[in-house]
RODO-2510 file (C-alpha; in nm, 4 decimals, decimal comma):
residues 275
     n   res          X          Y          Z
     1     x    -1,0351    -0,3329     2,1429
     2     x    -1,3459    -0,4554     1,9506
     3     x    -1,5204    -0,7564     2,0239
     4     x    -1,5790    -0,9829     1,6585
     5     x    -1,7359    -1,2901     1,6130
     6     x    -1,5006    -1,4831     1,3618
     7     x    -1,1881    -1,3180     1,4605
     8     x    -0,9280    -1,1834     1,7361
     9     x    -0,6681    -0,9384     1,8199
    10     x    -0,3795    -1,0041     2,0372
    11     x    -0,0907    -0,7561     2,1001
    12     x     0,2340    -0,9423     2,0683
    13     x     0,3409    -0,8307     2,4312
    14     x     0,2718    -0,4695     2,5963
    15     x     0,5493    -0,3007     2,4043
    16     x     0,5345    -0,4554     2,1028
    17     x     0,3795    -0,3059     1,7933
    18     x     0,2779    -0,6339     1,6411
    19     x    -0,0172    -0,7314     1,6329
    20     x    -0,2070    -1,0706     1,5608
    21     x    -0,4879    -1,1064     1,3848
    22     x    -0,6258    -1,4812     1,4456
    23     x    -0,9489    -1,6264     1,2059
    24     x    -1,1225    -1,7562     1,5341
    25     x    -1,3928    -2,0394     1,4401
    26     x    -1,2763    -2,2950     1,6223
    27     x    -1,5541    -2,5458     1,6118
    28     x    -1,5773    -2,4720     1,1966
    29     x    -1,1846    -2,5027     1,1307
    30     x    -1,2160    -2,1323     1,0791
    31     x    -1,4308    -2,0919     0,8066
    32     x    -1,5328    -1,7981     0,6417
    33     x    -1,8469    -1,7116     0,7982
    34     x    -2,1033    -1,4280     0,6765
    35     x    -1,9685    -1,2296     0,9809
    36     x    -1,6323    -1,2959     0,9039
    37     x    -1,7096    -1,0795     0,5747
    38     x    -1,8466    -0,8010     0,7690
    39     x    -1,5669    -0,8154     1,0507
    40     x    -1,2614    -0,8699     0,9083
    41     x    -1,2685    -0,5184     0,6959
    42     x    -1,3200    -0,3466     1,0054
    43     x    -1,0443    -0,5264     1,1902
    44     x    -0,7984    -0,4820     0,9611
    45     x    -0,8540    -0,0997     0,9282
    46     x    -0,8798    -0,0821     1,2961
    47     x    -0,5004    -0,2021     1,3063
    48     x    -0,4565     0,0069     0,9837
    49     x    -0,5268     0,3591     1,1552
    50     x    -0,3756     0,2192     1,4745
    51     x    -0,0091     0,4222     1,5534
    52     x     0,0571     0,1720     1,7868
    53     x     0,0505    -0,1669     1,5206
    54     x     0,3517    -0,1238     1,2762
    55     x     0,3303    -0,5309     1,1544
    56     x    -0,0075    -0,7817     1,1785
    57     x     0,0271    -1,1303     1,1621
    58     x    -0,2592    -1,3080     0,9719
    59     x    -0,3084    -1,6575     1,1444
    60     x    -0,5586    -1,9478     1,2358
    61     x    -0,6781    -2,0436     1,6121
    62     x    -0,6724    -2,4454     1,6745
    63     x    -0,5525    -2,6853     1,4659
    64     x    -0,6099    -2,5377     1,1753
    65     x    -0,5364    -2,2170     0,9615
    66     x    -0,8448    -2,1934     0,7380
    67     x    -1,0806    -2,4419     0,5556
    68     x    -1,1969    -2,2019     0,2962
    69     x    -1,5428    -1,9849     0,3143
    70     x    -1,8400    -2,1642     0,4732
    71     x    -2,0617    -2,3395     0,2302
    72     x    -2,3942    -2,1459     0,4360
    73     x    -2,2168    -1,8221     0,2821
    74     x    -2,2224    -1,9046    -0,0275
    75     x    -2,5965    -2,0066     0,0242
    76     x    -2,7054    -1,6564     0,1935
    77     x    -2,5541    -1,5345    -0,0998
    78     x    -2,7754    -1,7047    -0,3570
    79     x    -3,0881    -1,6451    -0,1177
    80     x    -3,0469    -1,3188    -0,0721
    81     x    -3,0079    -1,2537    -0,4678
    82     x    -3,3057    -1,4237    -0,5340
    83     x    -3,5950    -1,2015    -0,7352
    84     x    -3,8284    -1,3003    -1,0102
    85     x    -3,6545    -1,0618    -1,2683
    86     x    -3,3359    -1,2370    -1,4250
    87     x    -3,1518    -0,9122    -1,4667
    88     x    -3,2348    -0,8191    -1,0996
    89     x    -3,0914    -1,1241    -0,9259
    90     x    -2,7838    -1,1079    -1,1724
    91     x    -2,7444    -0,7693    -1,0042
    92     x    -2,7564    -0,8608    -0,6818
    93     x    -2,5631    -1,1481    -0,6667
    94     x    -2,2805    -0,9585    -0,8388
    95     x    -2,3103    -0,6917    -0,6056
    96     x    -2,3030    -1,0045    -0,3255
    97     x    -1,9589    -1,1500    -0,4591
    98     x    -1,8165    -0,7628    -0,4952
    99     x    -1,8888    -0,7262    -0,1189
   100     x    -1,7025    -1,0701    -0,0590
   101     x    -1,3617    -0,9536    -0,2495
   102     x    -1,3604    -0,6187    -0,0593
   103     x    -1,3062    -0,7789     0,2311
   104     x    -1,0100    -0,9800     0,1070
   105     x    -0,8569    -0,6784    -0,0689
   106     x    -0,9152    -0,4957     0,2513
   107     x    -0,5546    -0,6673     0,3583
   108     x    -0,3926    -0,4890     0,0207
   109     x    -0,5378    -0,1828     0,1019
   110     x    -0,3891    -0,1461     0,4436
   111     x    -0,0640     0,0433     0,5155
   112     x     0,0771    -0,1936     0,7210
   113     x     0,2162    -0,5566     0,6108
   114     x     0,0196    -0,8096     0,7197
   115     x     0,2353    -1,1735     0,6876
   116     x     0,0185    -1,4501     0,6764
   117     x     0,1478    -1,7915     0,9410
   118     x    -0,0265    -2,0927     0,8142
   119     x    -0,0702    -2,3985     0,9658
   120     x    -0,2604    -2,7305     0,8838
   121     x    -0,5097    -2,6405     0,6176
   122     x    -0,5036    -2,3843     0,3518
   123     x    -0,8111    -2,3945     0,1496
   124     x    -0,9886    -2,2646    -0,1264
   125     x    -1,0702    -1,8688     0,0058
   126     x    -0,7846    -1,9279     0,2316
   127     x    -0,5662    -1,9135    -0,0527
   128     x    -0,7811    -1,6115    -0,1552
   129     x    -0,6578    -1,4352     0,1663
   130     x    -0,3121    -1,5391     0,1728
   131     x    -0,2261    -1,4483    -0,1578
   132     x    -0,3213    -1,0740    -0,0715
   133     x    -0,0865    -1,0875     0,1924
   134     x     0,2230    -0,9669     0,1766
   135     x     0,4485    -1,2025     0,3166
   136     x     0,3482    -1,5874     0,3785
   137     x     0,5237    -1,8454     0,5859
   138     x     0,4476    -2,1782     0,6993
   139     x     0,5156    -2,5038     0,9114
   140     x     0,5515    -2,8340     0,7999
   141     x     0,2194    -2,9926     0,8273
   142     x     0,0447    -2,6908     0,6416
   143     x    -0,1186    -2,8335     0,3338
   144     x    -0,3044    -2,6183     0,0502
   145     x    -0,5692    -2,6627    -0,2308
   146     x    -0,7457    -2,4142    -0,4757
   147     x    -1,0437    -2,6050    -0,3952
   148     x    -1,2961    -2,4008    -0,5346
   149     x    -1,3298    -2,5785    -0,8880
   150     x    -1,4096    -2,9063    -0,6622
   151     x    -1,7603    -2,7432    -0,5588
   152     x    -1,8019    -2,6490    -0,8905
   153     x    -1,7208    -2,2649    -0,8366
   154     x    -1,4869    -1,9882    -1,0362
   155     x    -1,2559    -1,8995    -0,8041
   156     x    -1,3222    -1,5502    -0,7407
   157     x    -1,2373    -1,3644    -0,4210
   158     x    -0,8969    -1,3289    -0,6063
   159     x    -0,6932    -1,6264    -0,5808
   160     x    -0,6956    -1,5994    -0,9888
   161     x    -0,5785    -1,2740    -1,0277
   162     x    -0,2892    -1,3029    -0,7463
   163     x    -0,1634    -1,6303    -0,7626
   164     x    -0,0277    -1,6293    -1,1061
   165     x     0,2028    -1,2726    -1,0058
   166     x     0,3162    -1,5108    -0,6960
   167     x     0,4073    -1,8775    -0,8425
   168     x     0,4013    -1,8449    -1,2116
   169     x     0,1081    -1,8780    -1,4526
   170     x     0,1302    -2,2306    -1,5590
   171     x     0,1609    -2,3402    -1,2174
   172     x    -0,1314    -2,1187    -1,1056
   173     x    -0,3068    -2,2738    -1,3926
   174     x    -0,2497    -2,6420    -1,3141
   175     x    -0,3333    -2,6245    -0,9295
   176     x    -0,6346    -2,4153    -0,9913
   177     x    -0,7611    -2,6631    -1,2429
   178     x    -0,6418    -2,9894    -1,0312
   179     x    -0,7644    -2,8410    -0,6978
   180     x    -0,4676    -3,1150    -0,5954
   181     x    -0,4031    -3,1240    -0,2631
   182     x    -0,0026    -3,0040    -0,1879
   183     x     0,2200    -2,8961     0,1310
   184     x     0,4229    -2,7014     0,2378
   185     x     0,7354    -2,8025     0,0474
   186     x     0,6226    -2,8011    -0,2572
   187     x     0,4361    -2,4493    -0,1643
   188     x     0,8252    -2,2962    -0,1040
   189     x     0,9049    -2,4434    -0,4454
   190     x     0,6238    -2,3021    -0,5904
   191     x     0,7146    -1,9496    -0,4482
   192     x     0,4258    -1,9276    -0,2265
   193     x     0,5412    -1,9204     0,1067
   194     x     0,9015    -1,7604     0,1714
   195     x     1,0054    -2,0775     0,4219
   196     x     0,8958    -2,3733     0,5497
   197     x     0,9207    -2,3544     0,9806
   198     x     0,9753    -2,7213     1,1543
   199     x     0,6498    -2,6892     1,3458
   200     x     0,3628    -2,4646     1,4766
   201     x     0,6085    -2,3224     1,7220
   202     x     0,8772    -2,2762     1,5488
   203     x     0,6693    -2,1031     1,2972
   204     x     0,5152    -1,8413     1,5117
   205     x     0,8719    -1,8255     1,6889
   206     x     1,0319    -1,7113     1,3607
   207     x     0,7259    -1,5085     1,2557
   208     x     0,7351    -1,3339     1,5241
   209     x     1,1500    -1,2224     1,4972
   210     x     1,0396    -1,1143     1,1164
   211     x     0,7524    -0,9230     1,2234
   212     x     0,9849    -0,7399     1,4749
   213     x     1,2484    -0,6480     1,3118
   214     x     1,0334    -0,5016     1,0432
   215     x     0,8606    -0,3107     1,3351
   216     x     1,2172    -0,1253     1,4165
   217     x     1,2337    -0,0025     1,0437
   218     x     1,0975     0,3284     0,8784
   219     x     0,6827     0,3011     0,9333
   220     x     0,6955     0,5410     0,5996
   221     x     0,9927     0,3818     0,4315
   222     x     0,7791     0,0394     0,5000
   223     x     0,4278     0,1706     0,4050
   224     x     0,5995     0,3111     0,1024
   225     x     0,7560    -0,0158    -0,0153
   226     x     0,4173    -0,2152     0,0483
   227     x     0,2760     0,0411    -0,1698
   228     x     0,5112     0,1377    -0,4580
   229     x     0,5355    -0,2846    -0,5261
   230     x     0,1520    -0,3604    -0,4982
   231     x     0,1336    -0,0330    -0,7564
   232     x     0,4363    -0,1657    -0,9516
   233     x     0,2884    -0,5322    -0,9924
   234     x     0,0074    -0,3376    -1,2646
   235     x     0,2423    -0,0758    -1,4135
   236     x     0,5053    -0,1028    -1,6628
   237     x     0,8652    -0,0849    -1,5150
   238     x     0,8435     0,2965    -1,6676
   239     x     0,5026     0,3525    -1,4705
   240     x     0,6101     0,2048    -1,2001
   241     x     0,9595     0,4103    -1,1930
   242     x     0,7446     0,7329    -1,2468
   243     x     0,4876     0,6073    -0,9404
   244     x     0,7884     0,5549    -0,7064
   245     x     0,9914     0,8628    -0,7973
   246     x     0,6527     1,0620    -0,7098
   247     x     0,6079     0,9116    -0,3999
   248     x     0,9523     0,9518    -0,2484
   249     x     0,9255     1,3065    -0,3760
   250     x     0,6841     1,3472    -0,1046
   251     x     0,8051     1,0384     0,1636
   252     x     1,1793     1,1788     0,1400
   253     x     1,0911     1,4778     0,2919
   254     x     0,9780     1,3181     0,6737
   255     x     1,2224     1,3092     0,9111
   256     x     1,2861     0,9263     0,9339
   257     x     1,5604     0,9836     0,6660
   258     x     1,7501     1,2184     0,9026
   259     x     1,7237     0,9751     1,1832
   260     x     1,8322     0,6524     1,0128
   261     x     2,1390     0,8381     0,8408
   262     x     2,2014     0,9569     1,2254
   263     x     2,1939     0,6661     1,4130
   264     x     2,3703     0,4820     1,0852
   265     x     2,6638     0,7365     1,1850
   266     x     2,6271     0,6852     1,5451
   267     x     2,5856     0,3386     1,5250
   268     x     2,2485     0,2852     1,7422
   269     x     1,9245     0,1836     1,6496
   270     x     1,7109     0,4513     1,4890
   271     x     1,4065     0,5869     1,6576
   272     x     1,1042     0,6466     1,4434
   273     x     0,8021     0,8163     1,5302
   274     x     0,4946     0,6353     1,4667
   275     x     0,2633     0,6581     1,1899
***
């Protein structure tokens, strides 16, 4: 497995086929370094194109889960677009901020769902990253801010474009505004974490039994849900019913169909081949 900087892989346990995938900056709080940027891409496509992974949980080493993107980042990034032409450093700092997102959207674009377990702190492009997730959970002391408006930024690694789809537009609208402070509660009120776990360990306890079970299912059926709903969110309900009915055309043809209608009528647990 590769060695990264700002992050690390850990197999659930030799058989398993989940994977973690822990932001690993302990001394920062695990913020979003310039390497992290670079790294994080790669690691998540590594797990992508890995048979072996079917789930990846998304979590923070230490105390924390993230404090948002390192202020030096955002620095390099103004540095590095500096040039005496206007037009020129508009460029390049737009190309800067494009390279940022990709590696956030890098989690949408993989096949496999990648649930995000957050504890402690949640902030600014933490929120960027969990919102691409696909599932979110959290413990009791996790606490979250769109902080970005605070430092006198536009959010815009893509907190504003997913949140609303997630809690609602108004509220997306107030807490990016505010930059309030909230927890986890109020975040499962909100919609943006499916529950609210007693504690770190019982978080990453109950992660871990979701994770698994959705490890046992269909790796096409799965990949094809993840797909057909992220496609679905920017489609009419006809597109999207066009987009699906094309894609099972294809998907409905596998074999894992055959098996789970087999073991349904033999009442086992179906056996899927990897993907």
């Amino acid at each position: 497995m590769e060695e990264y900087k700002s992050l690390k892989i850990i197999q659930i346990s030799p058989n398993s086929r989940v994977y973690y995938l822990y932001l690993n900056r302990l001394g920062q709080l695990n913020a979003l370094s310039r390497d992290f940027f670079t790294e994080f891409p790669k690691a998540v496509s590594s797990l992508d194109q890995n048979p072996n992974v079917a789930v990846i949980i998304l979590a923070g080493s230490g105390k924390h889960f993230c404090s948002g993107i390192d202020l030096q980042t955002v620095s390099d990034g103004l540095e590095e677009a500096n040039s005496p032409d206007c037009g020129r450093k508009v460029e390049r700092l737009r190309r800067h901020i494009k390279f940022l997102q990709e590696a956030i959207t890098a989690i949408e674009c993989c096949r496999k769902p990648v649930i995000a377990a957050v504890h402690g702190a949640c902030i600014g492009g933490a929120i960027d990253i969990i919102t691409a997730c696909d599932i979110r959970y959290c413990c009791s002391d996790a606490f979250f801010s769109v902080k970005e408006v605070d430092l006198a930024i536009t959010a815009d690694l893509g907190t504003l474009q997913r949140l609303p789809s997630i809690v609602g537009f108004g509220n997306a609208m107030e807490l990016a505004l505010t930059g309030r402070r909230f927890n986890g509660s109020e975040a499962k009120e909100l919609g943006l974490v499916s529950k609210v776990f007693t504690s770190k360990q019982a978080l990453e306890e109950g992660v871990k039994v979701v994770a698994e079970e959705i490890a046992t299912k269909s790796p096409l059926a799965v990949t094809g849900t993840k797909a057909v709903l992220l496609k679905s969110r920017d489609l009419t309900v006809e597109q999207g019913l066009d987009y699906v009915a094309t894609w099972n055309s294809g998907a409905l043809l596998s074999d894992d169909l055959k098996e789970a209608i087999s073991a349904y009528s033999q009442k086992r647990k179906p056996k899927f081949a990897k993907l």
